[in-house]
C-alpha positions in Angstrom: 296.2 -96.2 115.1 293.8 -98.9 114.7 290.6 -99.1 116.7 289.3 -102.5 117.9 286.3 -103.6 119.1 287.0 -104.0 122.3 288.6 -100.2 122.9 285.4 -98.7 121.4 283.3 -100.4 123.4 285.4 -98.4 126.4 285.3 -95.2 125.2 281.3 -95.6 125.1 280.8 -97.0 128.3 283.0 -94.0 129.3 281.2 -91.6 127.4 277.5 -92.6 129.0 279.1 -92.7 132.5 280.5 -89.3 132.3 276.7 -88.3 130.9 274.9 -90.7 133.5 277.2 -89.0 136.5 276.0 -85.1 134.9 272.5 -86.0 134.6 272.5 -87.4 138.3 274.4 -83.7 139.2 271.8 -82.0 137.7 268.8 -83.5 139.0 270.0 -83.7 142.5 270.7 -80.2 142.2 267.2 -79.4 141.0 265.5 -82.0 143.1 263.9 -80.0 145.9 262.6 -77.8 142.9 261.7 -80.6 140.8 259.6 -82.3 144.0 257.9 -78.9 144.5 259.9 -77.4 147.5 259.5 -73.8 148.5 263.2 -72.5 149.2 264.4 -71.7 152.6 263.7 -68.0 152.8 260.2 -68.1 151.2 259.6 -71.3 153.9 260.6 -68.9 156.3 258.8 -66.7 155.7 255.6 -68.8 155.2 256.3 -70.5 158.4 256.8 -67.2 160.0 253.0 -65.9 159.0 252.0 -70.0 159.8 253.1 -69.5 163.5 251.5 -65.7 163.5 247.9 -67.3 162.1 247.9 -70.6 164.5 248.3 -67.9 167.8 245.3 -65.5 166.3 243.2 -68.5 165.6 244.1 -70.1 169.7 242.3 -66.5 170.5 238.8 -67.6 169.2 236.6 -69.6 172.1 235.2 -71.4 169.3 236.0 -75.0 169.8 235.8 -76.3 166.1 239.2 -73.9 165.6 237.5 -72.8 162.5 239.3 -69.2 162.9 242.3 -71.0 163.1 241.5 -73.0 159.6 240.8 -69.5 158.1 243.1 -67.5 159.2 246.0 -70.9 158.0 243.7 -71.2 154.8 244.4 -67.0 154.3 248.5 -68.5 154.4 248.1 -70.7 152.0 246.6 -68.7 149.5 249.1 -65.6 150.1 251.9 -68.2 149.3 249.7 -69.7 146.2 250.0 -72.8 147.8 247.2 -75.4 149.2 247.5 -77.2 152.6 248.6 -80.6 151.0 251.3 -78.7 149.4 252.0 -77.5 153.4 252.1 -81.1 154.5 254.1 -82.3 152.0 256.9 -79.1 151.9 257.0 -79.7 155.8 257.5 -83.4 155.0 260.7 -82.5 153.0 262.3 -80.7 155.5 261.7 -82.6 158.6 263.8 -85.6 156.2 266.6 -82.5 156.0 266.1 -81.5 159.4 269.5 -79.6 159.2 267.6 -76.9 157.1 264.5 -77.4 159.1 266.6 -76.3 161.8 268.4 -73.3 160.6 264.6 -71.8 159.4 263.3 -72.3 163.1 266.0 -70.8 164.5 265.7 -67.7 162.0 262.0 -67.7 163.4 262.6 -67.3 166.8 264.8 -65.0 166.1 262.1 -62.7 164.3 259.7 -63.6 167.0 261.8 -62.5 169.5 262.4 -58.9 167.5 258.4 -59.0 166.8 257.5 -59.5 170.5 260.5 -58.0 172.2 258.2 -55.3 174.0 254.8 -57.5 173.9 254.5 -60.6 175.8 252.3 -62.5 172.8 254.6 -65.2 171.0 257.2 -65.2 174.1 257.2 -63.8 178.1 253.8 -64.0 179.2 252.7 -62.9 182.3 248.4 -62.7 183.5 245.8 -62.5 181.2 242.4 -61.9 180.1 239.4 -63.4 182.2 236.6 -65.3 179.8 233.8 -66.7 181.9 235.3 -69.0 184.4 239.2 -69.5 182.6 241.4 -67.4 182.8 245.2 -66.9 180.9 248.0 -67.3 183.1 250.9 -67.7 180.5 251.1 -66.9 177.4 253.9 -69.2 175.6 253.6 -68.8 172.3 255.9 -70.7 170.1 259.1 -72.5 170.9 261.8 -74.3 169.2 263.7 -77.4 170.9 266.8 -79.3 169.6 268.8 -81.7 170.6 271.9 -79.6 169.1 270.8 -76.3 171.3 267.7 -75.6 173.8 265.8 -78.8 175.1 263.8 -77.3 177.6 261.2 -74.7 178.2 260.1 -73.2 181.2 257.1 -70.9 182.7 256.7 -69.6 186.2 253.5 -67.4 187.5 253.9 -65.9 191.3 251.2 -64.3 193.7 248.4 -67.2 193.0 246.9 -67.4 196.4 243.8 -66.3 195.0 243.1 -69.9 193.8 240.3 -72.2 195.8 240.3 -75.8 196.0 239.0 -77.5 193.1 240.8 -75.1 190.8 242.1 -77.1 187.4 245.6 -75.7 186.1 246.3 -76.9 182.6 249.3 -76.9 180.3 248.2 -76.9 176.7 250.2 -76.9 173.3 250.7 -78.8 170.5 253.8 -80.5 168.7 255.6 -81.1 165.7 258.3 -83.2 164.9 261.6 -83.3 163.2 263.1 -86.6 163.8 265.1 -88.1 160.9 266.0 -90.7 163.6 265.7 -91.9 167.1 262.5 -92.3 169.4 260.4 -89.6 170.3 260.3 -88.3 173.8 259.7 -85.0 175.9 258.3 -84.5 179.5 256.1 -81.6 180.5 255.6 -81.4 183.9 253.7 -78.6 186.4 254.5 -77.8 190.0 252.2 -75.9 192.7 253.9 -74.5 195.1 252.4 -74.7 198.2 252.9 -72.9 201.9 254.9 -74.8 204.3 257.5 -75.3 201.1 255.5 -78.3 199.8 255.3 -78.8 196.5 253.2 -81.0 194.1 253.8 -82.1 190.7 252.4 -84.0 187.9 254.7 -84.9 184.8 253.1 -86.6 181.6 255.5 -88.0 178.7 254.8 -86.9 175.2 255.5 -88.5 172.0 252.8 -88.0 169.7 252.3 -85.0 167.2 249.1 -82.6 167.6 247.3 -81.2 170.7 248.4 -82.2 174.0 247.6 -81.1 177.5 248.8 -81.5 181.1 246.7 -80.7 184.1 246.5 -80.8 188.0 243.7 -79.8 190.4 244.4 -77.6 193.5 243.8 -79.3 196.7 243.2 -77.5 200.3 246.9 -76.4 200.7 247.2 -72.3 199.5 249.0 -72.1 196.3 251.6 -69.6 196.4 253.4 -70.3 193.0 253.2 -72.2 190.1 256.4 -73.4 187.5 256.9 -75.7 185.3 258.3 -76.6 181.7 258.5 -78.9 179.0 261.9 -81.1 178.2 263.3 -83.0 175.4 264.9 -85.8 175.7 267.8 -86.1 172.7 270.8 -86.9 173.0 273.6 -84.6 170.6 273.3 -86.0 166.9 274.6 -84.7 163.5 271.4 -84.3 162.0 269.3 -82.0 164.6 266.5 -83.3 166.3 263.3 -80.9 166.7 260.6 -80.8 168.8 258.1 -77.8 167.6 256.0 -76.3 170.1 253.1 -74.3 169.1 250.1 -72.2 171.0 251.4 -73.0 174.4 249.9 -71.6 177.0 249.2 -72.0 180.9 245.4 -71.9 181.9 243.3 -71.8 184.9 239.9 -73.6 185.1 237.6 -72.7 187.7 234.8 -75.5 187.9 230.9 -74.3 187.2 228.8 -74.5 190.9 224.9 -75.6 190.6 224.3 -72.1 191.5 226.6 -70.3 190.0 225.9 -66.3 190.3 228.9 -63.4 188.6 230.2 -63.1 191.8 231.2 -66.6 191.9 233.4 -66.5 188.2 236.6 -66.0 187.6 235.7 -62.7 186.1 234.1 -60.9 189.1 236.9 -62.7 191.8 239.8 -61.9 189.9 239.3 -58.1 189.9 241.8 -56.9 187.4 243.4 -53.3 189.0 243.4 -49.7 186.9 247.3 -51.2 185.8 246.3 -55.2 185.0 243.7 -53.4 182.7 245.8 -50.8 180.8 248.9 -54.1 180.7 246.1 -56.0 178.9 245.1 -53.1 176.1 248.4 -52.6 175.7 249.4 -56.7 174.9 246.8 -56.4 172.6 247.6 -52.9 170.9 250.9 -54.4 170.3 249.3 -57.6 169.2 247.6 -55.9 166.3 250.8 -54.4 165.2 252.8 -58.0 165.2 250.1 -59.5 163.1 249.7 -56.0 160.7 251.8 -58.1 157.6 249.2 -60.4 157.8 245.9 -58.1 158.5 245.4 -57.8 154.6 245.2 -61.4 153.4 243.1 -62.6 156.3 240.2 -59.6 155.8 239.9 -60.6 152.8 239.4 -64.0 153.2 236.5 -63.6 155.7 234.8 -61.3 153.5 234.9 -64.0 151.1 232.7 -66.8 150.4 233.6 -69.0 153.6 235.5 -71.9 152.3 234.3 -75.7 154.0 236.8 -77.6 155.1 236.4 -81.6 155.3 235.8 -82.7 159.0 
């Protein structure tokens, strides 16, 4: 059979097709490696010790969050990874937020096991006095999709010890995975008041980073205070996340002129014999959530400090 010109030409346009449509096979199948993506399990787990590391850090009072930077910098360097290389895996998924979405809902599940009988990372209720704040609610860290859970809520009862002037604030920060649509949550607090009045104050929230929500008591006794935080999504095909990290439900008593220990926070509250032992025991159980992660961060305080770029 003789070959012409024209039929050769074919069967090498055919050949390089076939190779062009392998080669494009292979490197999509290699792609996440090829761009330096950690695989889901190991970013599980990273994100896991992440979360862990960000709610040690939100313990320090110091208000450059340089314990937080550490104890994150310790992360990194147990995963041989820098914080660019953070930023940029995190980058990748939130594009794939499917996969993004299957890891955070692994976490909670593990931080759910981890903090089953210890109200860190989940179920808060009270807290420690420091000066004139004190913990109301610990939230920890929370996942909201617009495929699953969209709201997350808090209530803390028996707060008629609070005096006018008192500041309650709602502080967390976010993280999104949007691979579409606007932006938009609502995080709203409610005081319960006698008589069955109640006052609110909701703020909108669409930006990444710290955010906070606050609302000063007034004359009227507070009896109660609720509240949560809700994302608005509608259902889509590719989830929609809203990450919520280092939440947590403060109360702010104002400094007086004359201030005297009687007057803080610390000397009204008068934790009971039971409040105290509840408190050693959140934090005896605090040290054992955090024991995968003891190693790595002693040794990176006992190291040269590193300096991190303002």
């Amino acid at each position: 059979m003789r070959l012409t010109f024209s039929r050769i030409a074919y069967y090498i346009y055919s050949l390089a097709a076939a190779f062009c449509l392998l080669l494009s096979l292979v490197a999509c199948k290699d792609k996440a490696v090829d761009e330096g993506i950690l695989p889901p399990d190991k970013m599980e787990d990273l994100l896991f010790d992440y979360h862990v590391a960000q709610a040690m850090g939100a313990q320090s009072t110091d208000s450059t969050d340089y314990k937080t930077r550490l104890y994150c910098a310790a992360v990194y360097n147990k995963y041989g990874i820098s914080e660019q290389d953070f930023d940029h895996n995190m980058e990748w998924y939130t594009r794939h937020s499917d996969r993004l979405y299957q890891i955070y809902k692994n976490l909670e599940e593990r931080m759910a096991a981890a903090t089953q009988s210890a109200p860190l990372l989940g179920q808060g209720q009270g807290g420690a006095a420091l000066g004139d704040t004190l913990t109301l609610w610990n939230g920890g860290f929370c996942l909201l999709s617009s495929n699953g859970r969209k709201r997350v809520e808090f209530a803390v009862e028996q707060m008629d010890s609070l005096r006018e002037g008192d500041r309650i604030q709602l502080r967390f920060s976010t993280r999104w995975a949007y691979p579409e649509g606007a932006r938009i949550a609502f995080a709203q607090i409610c005081l319960h008041c006698a008589g069955d009045s109640v006052r609110t104050v909701t703020q909108q929230i669409s930006l990444s980073g710290q955010q906070s929500v606050s609302i000063t008591v007034n004359g009227q006794p507070v009896q109660r205070i609720s509240g949560f935080i809700y994302q608005h999504a509608p259902w889509s095909e590719r989830p929609r996340l809203m990450i919520i990290d280092d939440l947590h439900l403060s109360l702010i008593r104002p400094q007086k002129a004359e201030a005297t220990p009687a007057d803080s926070l610390a000397a009204s509250a008068e934790p009971s014999a039971t409040t105290t032992n509840e408190i050693d025991s959140t934090m005896q159980k605090k040290t054992l959530i955090m024991k995968h992660l003891r190693d790595s961060l002693h040794r990176a305080e006992r190291q040269e400090q590193p300096h991190f770029k303002e």
